[in-house]
N, CA, C and O of each residue as an XYZ file, in Angstrom:
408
protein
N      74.944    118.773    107.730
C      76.146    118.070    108.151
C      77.139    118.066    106.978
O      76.773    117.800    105.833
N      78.510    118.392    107.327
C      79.212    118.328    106.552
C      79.698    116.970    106.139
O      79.571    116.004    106.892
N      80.345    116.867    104.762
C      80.963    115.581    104.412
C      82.085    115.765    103.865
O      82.141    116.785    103.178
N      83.385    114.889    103.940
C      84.829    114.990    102.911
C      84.725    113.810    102.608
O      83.792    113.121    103.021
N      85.974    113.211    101.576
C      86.279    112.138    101.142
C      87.903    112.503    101.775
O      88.536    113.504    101.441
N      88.304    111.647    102.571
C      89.458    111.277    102.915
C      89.918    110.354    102.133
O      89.215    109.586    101.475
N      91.703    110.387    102.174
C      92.111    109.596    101.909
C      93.789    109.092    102.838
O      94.231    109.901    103.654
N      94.415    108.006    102.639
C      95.883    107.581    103.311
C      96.659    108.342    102.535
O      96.408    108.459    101.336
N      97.643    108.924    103.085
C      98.924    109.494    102.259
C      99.752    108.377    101.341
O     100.520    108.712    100.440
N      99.461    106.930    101.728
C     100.213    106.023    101.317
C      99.485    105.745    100.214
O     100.079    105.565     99.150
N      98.220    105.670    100.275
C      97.531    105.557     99.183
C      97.728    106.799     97.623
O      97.623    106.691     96.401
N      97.994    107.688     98.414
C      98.146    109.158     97.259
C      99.439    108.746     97.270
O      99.025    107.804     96.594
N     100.657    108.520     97.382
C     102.065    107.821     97.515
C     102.074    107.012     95.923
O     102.662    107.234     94.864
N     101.054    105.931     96.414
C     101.371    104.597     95.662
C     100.407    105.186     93.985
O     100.860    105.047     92.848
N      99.206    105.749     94.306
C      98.711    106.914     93.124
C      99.793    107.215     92.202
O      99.664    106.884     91.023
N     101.190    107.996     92.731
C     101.569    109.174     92.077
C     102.590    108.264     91.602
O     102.962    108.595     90.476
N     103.135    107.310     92.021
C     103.802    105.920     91.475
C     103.222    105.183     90.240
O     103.737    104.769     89.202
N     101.966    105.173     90.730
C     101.286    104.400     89.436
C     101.214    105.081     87.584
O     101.333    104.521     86.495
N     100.957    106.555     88.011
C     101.041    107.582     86.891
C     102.019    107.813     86.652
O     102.124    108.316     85.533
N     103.482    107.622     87.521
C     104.586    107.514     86.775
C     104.731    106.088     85.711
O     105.294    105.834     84.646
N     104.241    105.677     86.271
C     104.424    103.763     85.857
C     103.586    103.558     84.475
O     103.853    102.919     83.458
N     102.736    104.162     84.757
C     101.609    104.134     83.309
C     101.845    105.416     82.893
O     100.843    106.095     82.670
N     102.957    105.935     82.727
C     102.601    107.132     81.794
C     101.967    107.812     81.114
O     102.393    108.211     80.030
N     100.503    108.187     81.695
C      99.426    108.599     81.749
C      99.359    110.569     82.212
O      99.798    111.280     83.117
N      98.668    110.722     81.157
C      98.536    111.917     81.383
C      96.826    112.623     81.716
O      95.899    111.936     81.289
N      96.513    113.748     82.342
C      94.958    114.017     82.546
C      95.095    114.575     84.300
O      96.100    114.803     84.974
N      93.824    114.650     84.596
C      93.392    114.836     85.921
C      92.588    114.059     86.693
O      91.372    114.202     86.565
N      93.056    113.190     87.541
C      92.459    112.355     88.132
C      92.523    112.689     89.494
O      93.550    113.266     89.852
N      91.232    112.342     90.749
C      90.800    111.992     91.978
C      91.526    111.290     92.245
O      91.733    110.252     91.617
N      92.283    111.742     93.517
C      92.814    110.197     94.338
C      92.253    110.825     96.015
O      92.577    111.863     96.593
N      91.304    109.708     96.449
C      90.596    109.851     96.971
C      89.875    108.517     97.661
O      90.099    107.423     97.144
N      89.263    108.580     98.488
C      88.778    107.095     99.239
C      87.675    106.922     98.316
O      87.490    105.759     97.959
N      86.795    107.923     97.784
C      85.447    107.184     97.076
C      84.576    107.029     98.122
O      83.539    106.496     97.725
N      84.568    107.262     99.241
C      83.750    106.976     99.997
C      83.551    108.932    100.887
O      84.464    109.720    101.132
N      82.413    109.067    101.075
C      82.119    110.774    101.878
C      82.012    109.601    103.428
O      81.551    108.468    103.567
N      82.743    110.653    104.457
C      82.131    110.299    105.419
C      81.759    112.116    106.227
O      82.001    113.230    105.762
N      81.230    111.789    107.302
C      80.948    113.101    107.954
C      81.885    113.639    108.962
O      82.546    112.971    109.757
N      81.861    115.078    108.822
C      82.646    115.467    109.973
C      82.613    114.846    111.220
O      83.621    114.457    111.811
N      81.371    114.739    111.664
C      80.756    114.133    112.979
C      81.497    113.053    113.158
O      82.293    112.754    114.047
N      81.055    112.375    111.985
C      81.630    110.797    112.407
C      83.292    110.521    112.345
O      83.802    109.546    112.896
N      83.821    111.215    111.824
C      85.358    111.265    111.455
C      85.755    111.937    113.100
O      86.280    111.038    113.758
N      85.663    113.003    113.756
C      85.490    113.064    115.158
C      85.218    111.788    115.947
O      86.023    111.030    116.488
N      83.977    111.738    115.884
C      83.583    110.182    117.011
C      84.324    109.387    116.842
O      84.553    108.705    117.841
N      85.137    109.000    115.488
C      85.924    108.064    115.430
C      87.506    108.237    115.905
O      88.150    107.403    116.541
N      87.929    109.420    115.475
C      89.029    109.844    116.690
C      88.962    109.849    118.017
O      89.926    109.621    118.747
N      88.057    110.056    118.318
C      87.963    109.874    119.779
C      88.230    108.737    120.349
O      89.268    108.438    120.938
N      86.757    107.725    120.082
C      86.611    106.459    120.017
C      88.578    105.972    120.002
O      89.188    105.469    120.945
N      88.995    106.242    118.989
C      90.330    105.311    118.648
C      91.525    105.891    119.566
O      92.404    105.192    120.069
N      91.405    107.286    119.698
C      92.302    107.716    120.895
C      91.999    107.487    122.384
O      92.799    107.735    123.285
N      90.402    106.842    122.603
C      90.371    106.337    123.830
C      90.251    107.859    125.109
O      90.225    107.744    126.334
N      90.214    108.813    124.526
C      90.298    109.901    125.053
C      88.833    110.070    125.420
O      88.016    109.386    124.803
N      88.267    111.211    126.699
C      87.317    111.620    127.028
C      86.737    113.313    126.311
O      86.456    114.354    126.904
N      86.733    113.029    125.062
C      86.485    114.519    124.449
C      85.363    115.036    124.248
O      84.671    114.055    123.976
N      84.774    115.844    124.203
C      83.241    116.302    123.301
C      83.591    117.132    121.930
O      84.577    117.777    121.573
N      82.540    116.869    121.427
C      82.853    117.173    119.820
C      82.227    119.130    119.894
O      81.310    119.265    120.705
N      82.464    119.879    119.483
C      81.996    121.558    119.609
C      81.565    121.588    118.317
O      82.188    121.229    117.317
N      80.291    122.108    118.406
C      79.341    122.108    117.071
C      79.974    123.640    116.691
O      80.586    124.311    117.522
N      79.710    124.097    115.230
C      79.947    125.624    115.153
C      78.906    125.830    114.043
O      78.305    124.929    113.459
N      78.774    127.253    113.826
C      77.812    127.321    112.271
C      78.811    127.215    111.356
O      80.009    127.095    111.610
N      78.355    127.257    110.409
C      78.771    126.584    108.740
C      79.182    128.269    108.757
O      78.600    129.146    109.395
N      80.470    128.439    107.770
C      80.647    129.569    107.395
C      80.710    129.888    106.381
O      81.384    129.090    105.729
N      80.259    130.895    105.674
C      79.698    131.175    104.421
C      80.813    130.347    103.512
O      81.983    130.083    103.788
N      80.052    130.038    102.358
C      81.106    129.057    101.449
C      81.454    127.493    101.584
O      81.855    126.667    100.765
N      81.167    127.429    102.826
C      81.648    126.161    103.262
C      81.147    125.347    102.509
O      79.971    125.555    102.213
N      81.852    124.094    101.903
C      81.491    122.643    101.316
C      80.646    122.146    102.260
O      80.918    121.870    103.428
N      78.974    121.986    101.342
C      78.494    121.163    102.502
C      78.983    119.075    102.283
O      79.238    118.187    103.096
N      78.896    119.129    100.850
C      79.077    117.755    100.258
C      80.831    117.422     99.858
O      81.569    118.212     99.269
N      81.033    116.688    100.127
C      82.619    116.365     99.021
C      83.008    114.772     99.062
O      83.594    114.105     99.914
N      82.634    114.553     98.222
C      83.157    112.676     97.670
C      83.686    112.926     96.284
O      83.194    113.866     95.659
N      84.562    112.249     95.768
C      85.355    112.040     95.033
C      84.738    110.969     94.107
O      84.047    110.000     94.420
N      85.227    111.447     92.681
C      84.869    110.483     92.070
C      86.149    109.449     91.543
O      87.001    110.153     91.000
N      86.295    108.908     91.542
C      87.598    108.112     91.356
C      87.627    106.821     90.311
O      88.534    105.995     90.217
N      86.732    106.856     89.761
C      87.222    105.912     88.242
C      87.515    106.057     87.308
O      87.221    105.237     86.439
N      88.273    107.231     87.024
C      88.733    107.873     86.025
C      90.633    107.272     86.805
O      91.536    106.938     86.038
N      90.724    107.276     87.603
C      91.871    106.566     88.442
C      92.257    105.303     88.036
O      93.177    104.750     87.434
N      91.177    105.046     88.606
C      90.948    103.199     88.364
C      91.409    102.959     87.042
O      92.530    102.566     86.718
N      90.534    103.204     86.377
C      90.731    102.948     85.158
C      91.883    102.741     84.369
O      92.157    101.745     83.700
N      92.786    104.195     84.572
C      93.696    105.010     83.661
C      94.949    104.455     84.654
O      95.761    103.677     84.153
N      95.101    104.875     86.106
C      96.389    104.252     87.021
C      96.368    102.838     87.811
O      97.309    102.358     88.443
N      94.721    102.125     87.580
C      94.705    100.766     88.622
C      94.970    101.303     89.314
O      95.851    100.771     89.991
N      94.579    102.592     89.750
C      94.656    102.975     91.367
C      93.447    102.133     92.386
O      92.284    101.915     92.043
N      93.878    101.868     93.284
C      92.342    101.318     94.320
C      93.121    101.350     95.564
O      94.162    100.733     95.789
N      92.384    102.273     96.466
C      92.397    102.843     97.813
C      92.740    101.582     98.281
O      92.049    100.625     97.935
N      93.835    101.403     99.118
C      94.024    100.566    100.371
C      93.133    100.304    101.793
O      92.325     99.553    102.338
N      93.964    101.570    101.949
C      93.877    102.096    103.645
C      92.647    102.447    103.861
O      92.036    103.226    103.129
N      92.118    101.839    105.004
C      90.972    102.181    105.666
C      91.088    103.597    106.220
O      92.259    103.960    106.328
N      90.075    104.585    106.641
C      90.490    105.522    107.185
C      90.011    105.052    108.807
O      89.813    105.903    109.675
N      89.909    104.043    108.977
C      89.698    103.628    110.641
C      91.599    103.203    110.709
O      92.217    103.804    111.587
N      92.246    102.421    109.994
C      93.126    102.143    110.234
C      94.290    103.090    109.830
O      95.273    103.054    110.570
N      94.324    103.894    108.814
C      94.519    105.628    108.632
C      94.940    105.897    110.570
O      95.814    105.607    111.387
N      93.689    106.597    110.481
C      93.783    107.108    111.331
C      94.328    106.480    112.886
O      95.046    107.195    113.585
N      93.873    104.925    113.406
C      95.181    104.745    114.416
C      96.369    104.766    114.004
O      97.171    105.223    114.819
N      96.926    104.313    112.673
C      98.419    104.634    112.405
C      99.236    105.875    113.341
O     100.161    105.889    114.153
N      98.090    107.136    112.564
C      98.528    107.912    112.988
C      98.791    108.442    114.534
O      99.801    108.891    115.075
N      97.362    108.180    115.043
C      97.057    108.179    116.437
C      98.757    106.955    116.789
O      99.602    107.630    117.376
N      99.148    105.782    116.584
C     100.587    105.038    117.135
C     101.648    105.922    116.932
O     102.418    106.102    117.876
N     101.868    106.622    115.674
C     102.845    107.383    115.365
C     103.327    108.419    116.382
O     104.493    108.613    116.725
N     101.851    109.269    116.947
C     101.909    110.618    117.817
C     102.255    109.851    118.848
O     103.188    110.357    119.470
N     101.824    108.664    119.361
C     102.628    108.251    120.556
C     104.046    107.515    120.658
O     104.874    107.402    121.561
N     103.997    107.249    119.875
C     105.173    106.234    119.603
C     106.873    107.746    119.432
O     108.036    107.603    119.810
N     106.313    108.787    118.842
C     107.120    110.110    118.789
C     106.967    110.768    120.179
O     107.869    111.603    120.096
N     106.330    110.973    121.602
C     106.896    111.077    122.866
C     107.457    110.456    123.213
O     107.924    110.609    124.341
């Protein structure tokens, strides 16, 4: 099963604010800190769009990331960055937005 670390755009927003603000230099994660799974990032669109969908399994294609979480206290630390946005609430935003734009 695959995994990402998502994150809110508002959250990477308020990030790239903060490293202006602390004039900080380096490479830092901005990132939720948290892996969730493909699977479940699906079920949860669904679930939140209320829609009748099925999820389509496929094989992994060569290369593919099976793992990806972020490490993010090198953030913390250096920008007081700390993730807001839920990605449950992420994601209806977005899901209001697409409707709220028909």
């Amino acid at each position: 099963m695959q995994t990402r670390d998502f994150v809110s755009i508002q959250d990477v927003i308020n990030s790239i604010h903060n490293a202006i603000s602390y004039n900080k230099n380096g490479v830092f994660n901005i990132a939720s800190g948290k892996a969730i799974t493909i699977r479940e990032l699906a079920e949860l669109m669904i679930l939140l769009s209320e829609k009748k969908l099925s999820i389509q399994y496929l094989p992994p294609k060569k290369g593919d990331i099976r793992y990806s979480e972020a490490g993010i206290s090198l953030a913390k630390e250096n920008l007081g960055y700390d993730p807001k946005i839920e990605l449950r609430d992420g994601i209806k935003k977005l899901l209001n937005a697409n409707i709220n734009s028909q």
